[in-house]
C-alpha positions in Angstrom: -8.6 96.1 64.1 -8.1 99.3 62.4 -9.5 100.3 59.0 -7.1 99.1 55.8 -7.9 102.2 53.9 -10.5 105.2 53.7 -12.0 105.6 50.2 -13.9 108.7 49.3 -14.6 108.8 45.6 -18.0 107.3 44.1 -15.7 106.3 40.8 -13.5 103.5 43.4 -13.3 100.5 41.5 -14.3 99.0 44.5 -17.3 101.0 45.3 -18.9 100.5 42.0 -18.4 96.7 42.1 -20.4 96.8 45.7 -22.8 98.9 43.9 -23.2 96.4 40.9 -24.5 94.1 44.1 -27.7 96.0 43.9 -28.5 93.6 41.0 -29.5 89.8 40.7 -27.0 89.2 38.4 -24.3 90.9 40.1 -25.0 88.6 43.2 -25.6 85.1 41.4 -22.5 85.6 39.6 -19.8 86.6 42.3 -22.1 84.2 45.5 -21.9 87.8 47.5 -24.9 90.1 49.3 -25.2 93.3 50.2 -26.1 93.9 54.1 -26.8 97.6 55.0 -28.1 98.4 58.4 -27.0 98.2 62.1 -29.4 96.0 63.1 -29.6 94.0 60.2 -25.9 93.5 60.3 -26.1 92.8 64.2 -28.8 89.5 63.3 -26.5 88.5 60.5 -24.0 87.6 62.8 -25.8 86.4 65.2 -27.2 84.2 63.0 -23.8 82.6 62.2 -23.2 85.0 58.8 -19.6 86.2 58.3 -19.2 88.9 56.3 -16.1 89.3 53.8 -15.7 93.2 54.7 -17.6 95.7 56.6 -18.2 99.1 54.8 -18.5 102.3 57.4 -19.2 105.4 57.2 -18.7 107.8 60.8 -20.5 110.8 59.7 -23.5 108.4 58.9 -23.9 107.1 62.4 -27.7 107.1 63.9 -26.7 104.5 66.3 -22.4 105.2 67.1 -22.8 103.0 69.8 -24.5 100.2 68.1 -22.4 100.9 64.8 -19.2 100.4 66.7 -20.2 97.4 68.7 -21.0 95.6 65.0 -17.6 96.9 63.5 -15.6 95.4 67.0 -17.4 92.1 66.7 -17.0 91.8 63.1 -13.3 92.4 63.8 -13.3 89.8 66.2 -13.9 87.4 63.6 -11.3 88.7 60.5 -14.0 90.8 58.6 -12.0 93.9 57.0 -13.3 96.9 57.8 -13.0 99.8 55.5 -14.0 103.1 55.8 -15.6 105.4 53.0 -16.6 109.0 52.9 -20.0 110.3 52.6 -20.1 110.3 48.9 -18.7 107.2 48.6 -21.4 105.4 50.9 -24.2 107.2 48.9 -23.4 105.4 46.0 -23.5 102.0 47.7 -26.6 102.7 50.0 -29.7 101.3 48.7 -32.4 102.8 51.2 -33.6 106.1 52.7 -31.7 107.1 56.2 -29.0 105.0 55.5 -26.9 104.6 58.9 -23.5 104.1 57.8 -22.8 100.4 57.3 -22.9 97.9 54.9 -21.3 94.4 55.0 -21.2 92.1 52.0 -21.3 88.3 52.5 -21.3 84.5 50.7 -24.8 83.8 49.3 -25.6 80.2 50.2 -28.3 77.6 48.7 -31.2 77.5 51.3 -32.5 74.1 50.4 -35.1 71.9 52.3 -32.8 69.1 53.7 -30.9 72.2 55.5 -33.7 72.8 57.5 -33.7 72.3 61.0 -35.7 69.2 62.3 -39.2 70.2 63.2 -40.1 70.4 66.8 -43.6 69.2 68.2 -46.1 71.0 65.4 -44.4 72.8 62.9 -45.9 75.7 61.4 -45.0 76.7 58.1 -45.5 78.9 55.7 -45.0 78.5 52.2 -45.3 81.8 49.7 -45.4 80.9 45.8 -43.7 83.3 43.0 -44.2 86.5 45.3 -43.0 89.1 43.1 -42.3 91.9 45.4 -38.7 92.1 47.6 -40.4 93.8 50.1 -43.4 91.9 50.6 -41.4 88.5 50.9 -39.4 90.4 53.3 -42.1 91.7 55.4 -43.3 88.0 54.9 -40.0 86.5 56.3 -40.6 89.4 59.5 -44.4 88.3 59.9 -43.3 84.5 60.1 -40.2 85.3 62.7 -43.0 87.4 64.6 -45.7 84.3 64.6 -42.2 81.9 65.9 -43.0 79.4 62.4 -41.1 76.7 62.0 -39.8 77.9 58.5 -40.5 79.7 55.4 -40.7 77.5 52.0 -40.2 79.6 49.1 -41.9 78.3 45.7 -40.8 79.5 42.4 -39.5 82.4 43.3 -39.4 85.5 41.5 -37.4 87.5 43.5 -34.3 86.1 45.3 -33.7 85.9 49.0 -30.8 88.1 48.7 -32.5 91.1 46.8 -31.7 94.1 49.6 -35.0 95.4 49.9 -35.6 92.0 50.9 -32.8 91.7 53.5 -34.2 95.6 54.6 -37.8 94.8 55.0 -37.2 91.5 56.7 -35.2 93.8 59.4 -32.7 90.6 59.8 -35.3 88.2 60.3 -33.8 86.9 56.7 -31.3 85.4 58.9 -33.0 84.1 62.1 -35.9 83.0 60.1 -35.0 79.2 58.4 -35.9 79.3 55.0 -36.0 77.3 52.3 -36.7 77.4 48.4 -37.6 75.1 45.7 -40.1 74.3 43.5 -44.1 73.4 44.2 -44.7 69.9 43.3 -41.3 69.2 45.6 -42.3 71.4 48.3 -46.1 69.8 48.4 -44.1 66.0 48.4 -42.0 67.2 51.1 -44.8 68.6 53.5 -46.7 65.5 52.5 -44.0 63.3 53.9 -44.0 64.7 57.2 -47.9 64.7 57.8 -48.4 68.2 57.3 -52.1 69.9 56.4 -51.9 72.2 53.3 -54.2 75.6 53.7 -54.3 77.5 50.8 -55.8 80.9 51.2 -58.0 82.1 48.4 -61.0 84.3 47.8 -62.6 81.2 46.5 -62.2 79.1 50.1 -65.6 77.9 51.5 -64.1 77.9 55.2 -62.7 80.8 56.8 -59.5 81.3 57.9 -60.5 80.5 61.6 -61.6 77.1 61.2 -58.3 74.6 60.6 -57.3 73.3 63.7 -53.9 75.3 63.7 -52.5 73.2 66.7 -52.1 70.4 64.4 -49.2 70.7 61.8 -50.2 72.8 59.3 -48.2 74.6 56.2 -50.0 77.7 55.4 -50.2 78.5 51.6 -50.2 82.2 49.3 -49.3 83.4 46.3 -48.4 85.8 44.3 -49.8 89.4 44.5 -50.8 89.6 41.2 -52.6 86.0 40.0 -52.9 84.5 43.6 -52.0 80.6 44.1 -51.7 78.3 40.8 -54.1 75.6 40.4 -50.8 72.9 41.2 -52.0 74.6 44.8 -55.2 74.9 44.5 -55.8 71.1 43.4 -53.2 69.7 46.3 -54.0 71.4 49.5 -55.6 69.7 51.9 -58.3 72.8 52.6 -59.4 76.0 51.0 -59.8 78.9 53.0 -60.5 82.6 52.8 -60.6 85.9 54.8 -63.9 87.5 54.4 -64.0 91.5 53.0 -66.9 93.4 53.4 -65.9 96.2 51.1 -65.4 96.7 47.6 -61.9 95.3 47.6 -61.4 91.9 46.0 -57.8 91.2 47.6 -55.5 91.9 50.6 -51.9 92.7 50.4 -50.3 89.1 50.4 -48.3 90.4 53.5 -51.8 91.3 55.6 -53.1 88.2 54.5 -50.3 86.3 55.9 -50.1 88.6 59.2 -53.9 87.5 59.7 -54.1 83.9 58.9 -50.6 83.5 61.2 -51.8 85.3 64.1 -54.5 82.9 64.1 -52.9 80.5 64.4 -50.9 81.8 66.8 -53.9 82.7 69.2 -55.5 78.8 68.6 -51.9 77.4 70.2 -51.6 79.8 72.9 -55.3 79.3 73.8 -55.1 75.6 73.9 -52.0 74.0 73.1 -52.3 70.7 71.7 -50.8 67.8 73.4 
């Protein structure tokens, strides 16, 4: 499938609407995303993600190979593909060493009855009002890395969609399930299926070693400025904490997740349970 036109100037009607997709309002109110990245277009559609159009740009290329492998397979499935010019491309880009494509997709409503059915026991982990895009993206890539069973998303400040989100989750937005919704009916839900609540905290009494992570557990932290609320902190099942010998108070709510998961993940491949 060839190209339906080659648009060069930043001014293109149709440029500055894909730009206007750089902002939360922009994407809630036309149900589309911005997708920029080889890779992260090449997980999209593996993931089952059609986009509307594909956005390239040749002089851009870090990967031709790659780049045209995503453009043929998007072509495959009746995405348009249309090529811009240099300029053009800058103005929709929205990271460093951009490598000339972008696709824009439907948003969809990740809810908790979408989830897939848990398989023996599931590890969550569940990430209240994180602020940061790129921390709930590296969170999303940290999950996909420790194979959790989802991500539940409380109160979110930030929205799945946001691109540095999409970017810092390197596609693992789309392979990861995930789910939002609010506290009290994310705490019900996990309740329901027998699940243990650990909520980390610089106030836990245990460590983050000692819950029996074979056993289905939801791991609990929030946000990077106050931490989990006290809905949280009054309903899990266990407090627990990572110690710091230094003067710091906190970790980076993405480290604290990488640490507490990896636990995890070393307690089920030491001694699986059942």
């Amino acid at each position: 499938m060839k190209p339906t036109e080659v648009i060069r100037s930043r001014q293109n009607p149709r440029v500055q609407a894909l730009a206007r997709l750089r902002e939360r309002g922009e994407r809630d109110a036309t149900g589309r995303f911005l997708i920029e990245g080889t890779r992260e277009l090449e997980r999209a559609m593996k993931a089952g993600v059609k986009p509307d159009a594909v956005y390239f740009c040749p002089g851009l290329y870090k990967r031709p190979e790659g780049a045209k492998a995503v453009l043929a397979e998007a072509a495959k499935g009746g995405t348009e593909l249309v090529e811009l010019g240099e300029e053009a491309f800058d103005k929709i880009g929205y990271r460093e060493g951009a490598d000339g494509l972008v696709g824009v997709a439907k948003t969809w409503t990740p809810t908790l009855d979408k989830l897939p059915a848990a398989k023996g026991a599931p590890l969550y982990l569940v990430v209240e009002a994180v602020e940061k895009p790129g921390n709930l993206g590296a969170l999303l890539r940290t999950a996909d890395a420790a194979g959790c069973t989802a991500v539940l998303v409380c109160d979110p400040v930030t929205d799945l969609f946001n691109p540095n989100v999409i970017r810092s989750s390197q596609g693992a937005a789309f392979s990861m399930p995930v789910a939002v919704a609010d506290s009290a009916t994310t705490a019900k839900w996990l309740r329901e299926r027998g699940v243990a609540v650990l909520a980390t905290t610089p106030a836990g009494k245990d460590m983050h070693w000692a819950p029996d992570y074979r056993k289905p557990s939801a791991l609990l932290l929030g946000s990077e400025k106050d931490g989990l609320s006290d809905f949280w902190l009054k309903n899990a099942d266990r407090l627990i904490g990572i110690p710091q010998l230094g003067q710091a108070d906190s970790l980076n709510v993405g480290m604290a997740a990488a640490i507490c998961l990896f636990e995890a993940v070393r307690q089920r491949l030491a001694s699986p349970q059942g």
